[in-house]
C-alpha positions in Angstrom: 5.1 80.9 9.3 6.4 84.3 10.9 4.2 87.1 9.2 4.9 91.3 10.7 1.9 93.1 9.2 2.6 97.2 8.6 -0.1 98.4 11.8 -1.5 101.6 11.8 -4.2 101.1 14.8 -7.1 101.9 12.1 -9.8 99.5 10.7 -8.0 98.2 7.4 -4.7 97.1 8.9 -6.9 95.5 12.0 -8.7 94.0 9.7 -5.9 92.3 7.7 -4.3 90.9 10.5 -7.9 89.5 11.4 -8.1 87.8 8.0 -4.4 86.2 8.1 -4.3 84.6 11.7 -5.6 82.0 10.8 -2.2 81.1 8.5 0.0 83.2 9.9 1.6 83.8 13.0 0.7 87.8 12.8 3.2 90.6 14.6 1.5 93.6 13.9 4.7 96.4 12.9 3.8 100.0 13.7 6.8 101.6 11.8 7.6 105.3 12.8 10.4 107.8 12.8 10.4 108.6 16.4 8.6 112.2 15.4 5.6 111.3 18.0 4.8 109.2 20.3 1.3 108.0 18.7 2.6 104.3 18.1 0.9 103.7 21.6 -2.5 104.0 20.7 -1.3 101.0 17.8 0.0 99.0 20.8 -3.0 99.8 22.7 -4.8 98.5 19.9 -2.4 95.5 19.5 -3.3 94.6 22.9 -7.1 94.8 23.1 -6.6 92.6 19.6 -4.8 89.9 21.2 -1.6 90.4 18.6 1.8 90.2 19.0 3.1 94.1 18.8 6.4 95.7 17.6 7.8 99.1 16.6 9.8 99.2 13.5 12.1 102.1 13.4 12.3 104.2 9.8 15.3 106.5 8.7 14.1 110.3 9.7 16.3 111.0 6.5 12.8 109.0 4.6 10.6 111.6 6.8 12.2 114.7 5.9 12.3 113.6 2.2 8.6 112.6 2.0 7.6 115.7 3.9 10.1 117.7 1.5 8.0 115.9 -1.6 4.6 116.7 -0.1 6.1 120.3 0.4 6.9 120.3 -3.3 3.7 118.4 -4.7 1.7 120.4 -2.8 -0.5 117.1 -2.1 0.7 114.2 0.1 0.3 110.9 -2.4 4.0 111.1 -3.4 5.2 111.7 0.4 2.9 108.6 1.8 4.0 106.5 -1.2 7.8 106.8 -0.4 7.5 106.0 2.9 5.2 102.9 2.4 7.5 101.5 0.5 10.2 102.3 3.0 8.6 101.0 5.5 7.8 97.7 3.9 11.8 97.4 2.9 12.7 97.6 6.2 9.7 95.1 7.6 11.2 92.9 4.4 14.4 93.1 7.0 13.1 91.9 9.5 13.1 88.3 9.2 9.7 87.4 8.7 8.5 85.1 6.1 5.9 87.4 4.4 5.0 91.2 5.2 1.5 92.6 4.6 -0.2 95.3 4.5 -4.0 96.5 4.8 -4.0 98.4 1.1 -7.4 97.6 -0.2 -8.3 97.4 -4.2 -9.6 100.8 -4.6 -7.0 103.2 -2.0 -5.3 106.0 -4.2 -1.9 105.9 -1.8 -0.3 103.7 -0.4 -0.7 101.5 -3.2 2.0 98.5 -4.5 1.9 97.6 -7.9 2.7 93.9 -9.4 6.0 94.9 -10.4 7.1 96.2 -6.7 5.5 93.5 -4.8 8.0 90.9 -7.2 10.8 92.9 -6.6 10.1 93.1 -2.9 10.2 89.3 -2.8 12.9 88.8 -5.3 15.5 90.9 -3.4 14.1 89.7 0.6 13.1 85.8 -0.1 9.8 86.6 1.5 6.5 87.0 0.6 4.4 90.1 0.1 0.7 89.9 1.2 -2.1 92.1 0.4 -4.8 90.7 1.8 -7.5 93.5 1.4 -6.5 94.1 -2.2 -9.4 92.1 -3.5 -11.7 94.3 -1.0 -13.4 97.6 -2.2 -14.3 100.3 0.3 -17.9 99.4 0.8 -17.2 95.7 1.6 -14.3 96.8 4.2 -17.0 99.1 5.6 -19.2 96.1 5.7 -16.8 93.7 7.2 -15.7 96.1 10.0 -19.2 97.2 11.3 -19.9 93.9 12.1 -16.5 92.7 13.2 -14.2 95.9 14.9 -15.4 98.3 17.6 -14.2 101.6 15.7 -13.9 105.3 16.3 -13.8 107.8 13.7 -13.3 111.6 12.9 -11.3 113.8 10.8 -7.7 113.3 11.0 -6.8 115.8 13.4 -8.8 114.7 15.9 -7.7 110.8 15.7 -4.4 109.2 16.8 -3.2 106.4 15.1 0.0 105.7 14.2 0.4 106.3 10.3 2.8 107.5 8.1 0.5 110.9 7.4 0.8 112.0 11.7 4.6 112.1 11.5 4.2 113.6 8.6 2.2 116.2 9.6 3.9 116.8 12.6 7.1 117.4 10.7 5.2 119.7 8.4 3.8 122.2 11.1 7.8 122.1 12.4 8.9 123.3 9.3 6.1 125.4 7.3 3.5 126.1 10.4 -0.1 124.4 11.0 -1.6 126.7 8.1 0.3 124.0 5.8 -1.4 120.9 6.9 -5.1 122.7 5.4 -3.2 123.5 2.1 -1.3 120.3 2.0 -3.9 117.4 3.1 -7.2 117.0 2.1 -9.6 116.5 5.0 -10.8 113.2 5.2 -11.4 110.7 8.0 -9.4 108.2 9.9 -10.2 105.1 12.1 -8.7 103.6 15.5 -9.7 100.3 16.2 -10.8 100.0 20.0 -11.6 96.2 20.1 -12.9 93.3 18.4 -16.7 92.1 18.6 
């Protein structure tokens, strides 16, 4: 069965597609609005993984509106949210006969509730997979020390290709780098260099 997996590049969504191989046959989905070019280092990834790799192109009419929200909120949560869901409609598109993600049990955004996930699979005929959601932070930790080759820093200073760099990027466009400080809490990112 024909699985596309939402790919960021970092350790949770390499780690999904890790976990589902084995009954799936995994493309890994970098979806992006065209806003940068940091899809590559996902494909990069994709490679060095051994996975199938595709782009998935989102509405920049979603970007402006999430970036508008975080703008709004004055934190990102809603912004990320909106085009998680997005971007898992338009992987529900594609054809495949499940899409995944790598949301684990404890993340705060992107998150997909019971109720979405149905409707998801009600309206596409496919199934939604979650395959981390059982997973806390420390056993994903766990897992990935002994399984991914990983960098990490602060999420200026890593390229991946999530929702959150786009967003960003369309943020300093429109209300200057000073935003992204105000807007996004500083926390730290990961980009998968290889499997052990």
């Amino acid at each position: 069965m024909e699985l596309g997996l939402l790919y960021s590049g970092g350790k949770d969504s390499t780690l999904a597609a890790l976990l589902l191989k084995e009954f799936y046959d995994v493309t890994l989905l970098t979806a992006h609005f065209g806003v940068t070019d940091d899809w590559k280092h996902a494909r990069a990834t994709a490679e060095s993984t051994e996975f199938t790799f595709e782009r998935l192109q989102l509405e920049t009419g979603v970007a402006e509106e999430a970036a508008e929200q975080i703008r709004e909120d004055g934190f990102p949560r809603n912004g990320i949210q909106m085009v998680h869901q997005h971007a898992l409609e338009r992987a529900a598109e594609e054809g495949y006969d499940a899409v995944a993600d790598g949301t684990r049990r404890d993340d705060r955004v992107p998150t997909v509730s019971h109720a979405q996930a149905q409707s998801l699979e009600d309206r596409h005929d496919i199934d939604y997979i979650a395959p981390l959601s059982g997973f806390g932070r420390t056993a994903v930790d766990c897992l990935v020390e002994n399984t991914l080759d990983v960098t990490v820093g602060p999420s200026e200073e890593i390229t991946r290709a999530d929702y959150e760099a786009e967003l960003r990027a369309l943020l300093v466009d429109s209300a200057g780098e000073a935003a992204i400080g105000d807007l996004f809490p500083d926390h730290e990112q990961t980009h998968v260099t290889d499997v052990r």
